[in-house]
C-alpha positions in Angstrom: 0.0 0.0 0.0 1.1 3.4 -0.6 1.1 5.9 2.0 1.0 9.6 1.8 2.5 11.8 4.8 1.5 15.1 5.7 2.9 17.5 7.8 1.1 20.8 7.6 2.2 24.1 8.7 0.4 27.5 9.0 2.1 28.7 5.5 3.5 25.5 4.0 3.0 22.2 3.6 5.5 18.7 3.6 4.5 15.7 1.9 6.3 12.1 1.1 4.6 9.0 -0.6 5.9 6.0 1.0 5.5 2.5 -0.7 4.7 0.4 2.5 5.4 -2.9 1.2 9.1 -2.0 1.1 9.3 0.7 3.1 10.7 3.2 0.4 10.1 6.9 -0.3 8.7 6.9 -3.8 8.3 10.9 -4.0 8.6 13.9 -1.5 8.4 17.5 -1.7 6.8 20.7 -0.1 5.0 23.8 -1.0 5.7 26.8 0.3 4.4 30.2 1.1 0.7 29.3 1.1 -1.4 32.1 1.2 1.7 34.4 0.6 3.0 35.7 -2.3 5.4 33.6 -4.1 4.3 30.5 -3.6 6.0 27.4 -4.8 5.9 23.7 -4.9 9.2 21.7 -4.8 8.5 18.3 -5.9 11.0 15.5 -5.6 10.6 12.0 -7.0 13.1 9.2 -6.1 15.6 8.8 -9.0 14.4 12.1 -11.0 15.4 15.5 -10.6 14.0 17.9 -8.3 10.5 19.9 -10.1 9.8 23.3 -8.8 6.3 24.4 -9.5 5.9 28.2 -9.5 1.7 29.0 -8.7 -0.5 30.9 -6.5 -2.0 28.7 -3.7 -4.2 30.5 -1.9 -4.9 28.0 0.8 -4.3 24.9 1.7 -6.6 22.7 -0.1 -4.8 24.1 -3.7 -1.8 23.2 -2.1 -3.1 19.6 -1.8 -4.4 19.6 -5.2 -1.0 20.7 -6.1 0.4 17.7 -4.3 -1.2 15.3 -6.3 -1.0 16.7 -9.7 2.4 16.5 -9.2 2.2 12.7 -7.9 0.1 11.3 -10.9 1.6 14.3 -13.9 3.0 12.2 -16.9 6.3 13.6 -16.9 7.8 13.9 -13.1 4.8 11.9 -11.5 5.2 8.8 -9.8 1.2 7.2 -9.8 -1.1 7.2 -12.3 -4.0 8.5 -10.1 -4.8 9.2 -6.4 -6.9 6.0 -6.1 -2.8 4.5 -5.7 -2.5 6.4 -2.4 -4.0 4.0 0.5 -4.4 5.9 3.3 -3.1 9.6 4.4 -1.1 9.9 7.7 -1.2 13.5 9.5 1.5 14.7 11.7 -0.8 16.7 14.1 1.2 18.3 17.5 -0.9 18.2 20.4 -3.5 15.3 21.6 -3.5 16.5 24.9 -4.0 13.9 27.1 -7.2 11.9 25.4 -4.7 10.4 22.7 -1.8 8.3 23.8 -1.7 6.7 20.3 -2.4 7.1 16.8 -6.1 6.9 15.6 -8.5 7.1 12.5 -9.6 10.9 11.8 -13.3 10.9 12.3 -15.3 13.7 13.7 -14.5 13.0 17.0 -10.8 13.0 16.5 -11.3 16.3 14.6 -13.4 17.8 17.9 -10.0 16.8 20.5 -7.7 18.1 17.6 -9.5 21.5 18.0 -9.9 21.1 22.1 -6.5 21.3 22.2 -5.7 24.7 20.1 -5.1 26.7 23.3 -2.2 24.1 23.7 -0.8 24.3 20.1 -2.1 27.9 19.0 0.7 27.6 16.2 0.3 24.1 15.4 -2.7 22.5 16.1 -4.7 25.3 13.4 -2.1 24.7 10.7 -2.6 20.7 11.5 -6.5 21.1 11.1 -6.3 23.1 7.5 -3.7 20.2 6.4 -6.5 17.1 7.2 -9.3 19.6 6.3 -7.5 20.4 3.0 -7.2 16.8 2.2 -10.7 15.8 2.8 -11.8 18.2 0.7 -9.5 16.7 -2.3 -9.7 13.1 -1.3 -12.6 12.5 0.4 -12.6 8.4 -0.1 -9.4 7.9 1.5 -9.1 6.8 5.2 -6.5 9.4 7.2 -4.7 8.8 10.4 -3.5 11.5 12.5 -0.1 10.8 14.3 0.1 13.1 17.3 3.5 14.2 18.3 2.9 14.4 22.2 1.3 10.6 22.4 4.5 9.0 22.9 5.0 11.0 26.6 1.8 10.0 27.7 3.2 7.1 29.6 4.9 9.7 32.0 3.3 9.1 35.7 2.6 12.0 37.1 5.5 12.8 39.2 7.1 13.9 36.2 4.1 15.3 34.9 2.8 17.5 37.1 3.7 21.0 38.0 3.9 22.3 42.0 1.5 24.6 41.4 -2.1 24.6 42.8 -4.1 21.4 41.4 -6.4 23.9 40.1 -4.6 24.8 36.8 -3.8 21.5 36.1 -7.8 20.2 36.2 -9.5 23.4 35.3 -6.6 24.0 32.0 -4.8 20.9 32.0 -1.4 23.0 33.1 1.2 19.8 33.0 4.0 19.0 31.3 3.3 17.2 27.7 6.6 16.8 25.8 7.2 17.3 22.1 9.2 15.6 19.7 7.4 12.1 20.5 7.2 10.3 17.1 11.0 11.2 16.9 11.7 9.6 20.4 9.3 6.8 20.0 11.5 5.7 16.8 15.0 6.0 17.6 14.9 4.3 20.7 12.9 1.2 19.4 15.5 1.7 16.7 18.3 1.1 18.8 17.1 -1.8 21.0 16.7 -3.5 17.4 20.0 -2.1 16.9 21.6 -3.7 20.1 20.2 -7.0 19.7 17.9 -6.2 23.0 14.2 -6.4 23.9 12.7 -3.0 25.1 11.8 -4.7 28.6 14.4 -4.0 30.8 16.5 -1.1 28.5 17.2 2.3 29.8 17.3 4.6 26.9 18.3 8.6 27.1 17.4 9.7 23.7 18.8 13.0 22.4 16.5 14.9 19.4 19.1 17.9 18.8 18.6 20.5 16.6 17.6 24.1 16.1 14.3 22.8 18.8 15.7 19.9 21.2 14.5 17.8 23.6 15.3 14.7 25.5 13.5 11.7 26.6 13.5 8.8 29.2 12.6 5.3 28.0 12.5 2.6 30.3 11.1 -0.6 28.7 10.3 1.2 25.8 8.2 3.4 27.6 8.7 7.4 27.8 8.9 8.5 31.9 10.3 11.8 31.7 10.5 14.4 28.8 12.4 17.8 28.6 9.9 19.8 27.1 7.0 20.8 29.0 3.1 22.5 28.7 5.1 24.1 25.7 8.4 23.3 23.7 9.8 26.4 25.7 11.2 23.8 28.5 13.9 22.0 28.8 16.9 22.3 26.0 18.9 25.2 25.4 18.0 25.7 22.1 18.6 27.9 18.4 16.1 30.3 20.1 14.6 29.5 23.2 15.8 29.7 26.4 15.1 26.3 27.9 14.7 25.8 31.5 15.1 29.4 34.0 13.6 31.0 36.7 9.8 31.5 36.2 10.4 34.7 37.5 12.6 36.2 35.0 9.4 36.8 32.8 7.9 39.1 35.4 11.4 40.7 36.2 12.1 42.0 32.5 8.4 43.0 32.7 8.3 45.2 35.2 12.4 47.0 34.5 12.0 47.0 31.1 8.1 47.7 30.8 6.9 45.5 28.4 4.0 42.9 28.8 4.3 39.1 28.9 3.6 38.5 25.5 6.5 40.6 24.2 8.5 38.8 27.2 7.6 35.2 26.0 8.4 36.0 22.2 11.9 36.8 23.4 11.8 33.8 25.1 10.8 31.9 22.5 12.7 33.7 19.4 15.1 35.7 20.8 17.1 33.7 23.2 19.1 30.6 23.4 22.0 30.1 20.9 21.0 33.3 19.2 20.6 35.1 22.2 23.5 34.1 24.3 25.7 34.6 20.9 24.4 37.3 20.0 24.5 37.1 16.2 22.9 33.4 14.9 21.0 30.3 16.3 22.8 27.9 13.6 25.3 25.8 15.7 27.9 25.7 12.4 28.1 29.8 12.2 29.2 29.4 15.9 31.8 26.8 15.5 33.0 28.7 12.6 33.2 31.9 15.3 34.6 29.5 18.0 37.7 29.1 15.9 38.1 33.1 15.3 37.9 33.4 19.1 34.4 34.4 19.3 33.9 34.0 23.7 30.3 34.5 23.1 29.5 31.7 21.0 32.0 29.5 23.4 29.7 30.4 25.5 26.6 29.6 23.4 28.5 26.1 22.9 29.2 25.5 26.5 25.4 26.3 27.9 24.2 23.6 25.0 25.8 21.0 26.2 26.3 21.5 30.1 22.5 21.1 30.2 22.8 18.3 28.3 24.7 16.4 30.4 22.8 17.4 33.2 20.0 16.2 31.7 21.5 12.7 31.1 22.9 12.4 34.4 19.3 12.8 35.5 17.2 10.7 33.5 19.7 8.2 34.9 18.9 8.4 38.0 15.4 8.6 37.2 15.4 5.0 35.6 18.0 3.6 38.1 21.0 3.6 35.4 21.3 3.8 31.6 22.3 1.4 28.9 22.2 3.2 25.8 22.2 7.6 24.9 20.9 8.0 21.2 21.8 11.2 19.2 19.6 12.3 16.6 17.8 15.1 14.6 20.4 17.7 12.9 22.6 18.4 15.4 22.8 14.9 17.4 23.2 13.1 14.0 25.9 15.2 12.6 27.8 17.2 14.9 30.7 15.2 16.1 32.0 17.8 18.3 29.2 18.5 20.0 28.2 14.7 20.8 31.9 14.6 22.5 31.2 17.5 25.0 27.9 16.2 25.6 29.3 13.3 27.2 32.7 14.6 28.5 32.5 14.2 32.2 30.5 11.4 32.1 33.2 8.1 32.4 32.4 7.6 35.6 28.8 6.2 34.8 30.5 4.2 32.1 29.4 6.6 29.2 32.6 6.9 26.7 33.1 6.9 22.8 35.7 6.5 20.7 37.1 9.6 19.1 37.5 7.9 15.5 34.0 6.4 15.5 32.9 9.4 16.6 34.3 11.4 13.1 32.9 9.1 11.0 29.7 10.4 9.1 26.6 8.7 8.0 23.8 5.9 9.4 23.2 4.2 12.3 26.2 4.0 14.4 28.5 2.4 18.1 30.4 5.3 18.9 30.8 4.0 22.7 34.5 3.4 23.4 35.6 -0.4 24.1 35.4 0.0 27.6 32.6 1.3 27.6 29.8 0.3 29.9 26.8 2.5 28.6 26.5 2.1 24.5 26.7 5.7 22.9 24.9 5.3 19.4 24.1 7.5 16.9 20.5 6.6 15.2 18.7 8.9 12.6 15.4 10.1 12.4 12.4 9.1 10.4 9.4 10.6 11.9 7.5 10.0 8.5 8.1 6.8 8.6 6.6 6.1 12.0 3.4 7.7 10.8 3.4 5.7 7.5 3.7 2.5 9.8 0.9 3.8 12.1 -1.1 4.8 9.1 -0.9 1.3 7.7 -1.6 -0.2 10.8 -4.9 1.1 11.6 -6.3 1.5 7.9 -5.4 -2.7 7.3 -7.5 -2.8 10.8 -10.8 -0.6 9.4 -13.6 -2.8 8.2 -14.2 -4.0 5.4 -10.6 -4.6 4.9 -8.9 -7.7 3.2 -6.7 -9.2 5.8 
């Protein structure tokens, strides 16, 4: 069966047709600027050049019919009509806490989606035009929305829960909820496949770095703690936000500098981390590349990254009673030799050690750990689509009416 991936945003829209029975990517692409002026669709299919579509798209459902033109289109197409595409899997952020899976989209679905808008204001509307969109243009085809904070809902509520009065948390669900779930979920099934070991019993840090990063705690395969919180603003230092502080710095730059808390929490969310503490970019390569000029500012950037980091690791160990394995993955964690070294300098004496020239190497699933080393260091990339194809497949073989 052929599956077709969707991860909308507010202005843009990411697809990739997957051909389930062997797990390949047949075609991918995006459009961009939705709504905007300028739009463009940048269509890729495997073993062809790259097709960039020039068009207006005033909302999201042209964008989809975009989408498939370009799949089934004689020239750079890859199907000869949309009655090839199975099933559509949606990449939606927030499920709150009714959705600790994957499920059919049915009106119900649609109602919780919506629910839980004051928890992804960005997210959650762009999520909703992107299944609404494709409705509208495929209307026959079962869709399966993949929500990115399912994975955490195995966290008990120690790790959950806030000190604050109970009120906020059962009058607006004030908790923490985690982000990056699909991405956690993967890579650390991944690498108990990888080591040869069942998920019962393995204690997994897993480490999604990138320009947004968080970290997860997987005890028999099961998430317990999470960095990110109510929002993605916990946690990480990241390319822009701040990551863990003092709650009380927001009302603090209020008050001296006279602004309210939105303006507060957009600098908090776009203006600080990496960029902030640099002063000039939130890419981690321009402030390597000002490391070596002497840049003490982006040392700095460099050093807060991975300090909390480590701390972070040297916590969720505690929190499962040791560790056996620390992943790296996303942008950052899959590519960054340098930084995967400081992120575990220090740490020997929990048995946590790579080797230096495994560590250089570039490319695929990887042993960096050192030979004496007692916790396995592994490198793992990424494939949140995937995950959502395989869900997708799942519950759409499962719908009635199905051939088993």
């Amino acid at each position: 069966m052929n599956i077709l991936v969707i991860n909308a945003g507010s202005s843009s829209l990411k697809y990739q047709l997957m051909d389930m029975d062997h797990e390949t990517i047949i075609a991918k692409g995006i459009c961009e600027r939705i709504g905007i002026e300028g739009s463009n669709l940048q269509h890729r299919p495997t073993g062809k050049e790259q097709v960039r579509i020039e068009k207006p798209m005033s909302n999201h459902i042209q964008a989809m019919r975009m989408v498939l033109d370009a799949l089934t289109d004689p020239t750079h197409g890859v199907i000869t009509s949309m009655d090839e595409i199975g099933a559509v899997g949606h990449r939606v952020l927030h499920g709150g806490e009714k959705f600790a899976g994957s499920f059919i989209i049915d009106d119900d679905v649609m109602a919780v989606v919506r629910e839980n808008i004051p928890l992804g204001p960005l997210h959650n509307p762009a999520n909703i035009m992107g299944i609404e969109a494709c409705r509208e243009v495929m209307p026959a085809t079962p869709m399966v929305a993949v929500f990115d904070t399912a994975f955490h809902q195995t966290m008990p509520p120690k790790a959950f829960m806030y000190a604050l009065p109970q009120d906020y948390y059962k009058r607006l669900r004030v908790r923490k909820y985690g982000f990056h779930g699909t991405s956690h979920r993967y890579v650390s099934r991944r690498a108990a496949q990888f080591l040869g070991r069942q998920e019962q019993g393995l204690r997994i840090v897993t480490c999604h770095l990138g320009n947004g990063s968080s970290m997860a705690a997987v005890k028999d395969g099961k998430c317990i703690d999470t960095s990110m919180g109510l929002t993605p603003l916990e946690g990480m230092v990241m390319g822009t936000r701040s990551g863990d502080l003092d709650p009380a710095v927001v009302g603090f730059i209020c008050e001296q500098d006279g602004i309210d808390v939105q303006e507060a929490m957009s600098i908090l969310n776009k203006k600080s981390g990496l960029l902030g503490i640099s002063g000039f970019s939130s890419d981690m390569r321009d402030l390597l590349n000002a490391i070596d000029e002497g840049n003490a500012d982006a040392r700095l950037a460099l050093d807060m990254f991975c300090y909390r980091i480590r701390k972070y690791i040297g916590s969720y160990a505690a929190a499962m009673g040791g560790v056996d394995a620390v992943v790296f993955t996303a942008g950052i964690g899959e590519n960054n030799a340098i930084i995967r070294e400081l992120c575990v300098e220090g740490l020997e004496f929990m048995g946590i050690k790579i080797n230096h020239e495994k560590n250089a190497l570039r490319g695929g699933e990887r042993d960096i750990s050192a030979d004496d080393a007692t916790v396995r260091t592994l490198i793992i990339p990424t494939d949140e689509e995937l995950v959502i194809a395989r869900d997708t497949l799942e519950l759409v073989e499962n719908l009635p009416g199905k051939p088993a």
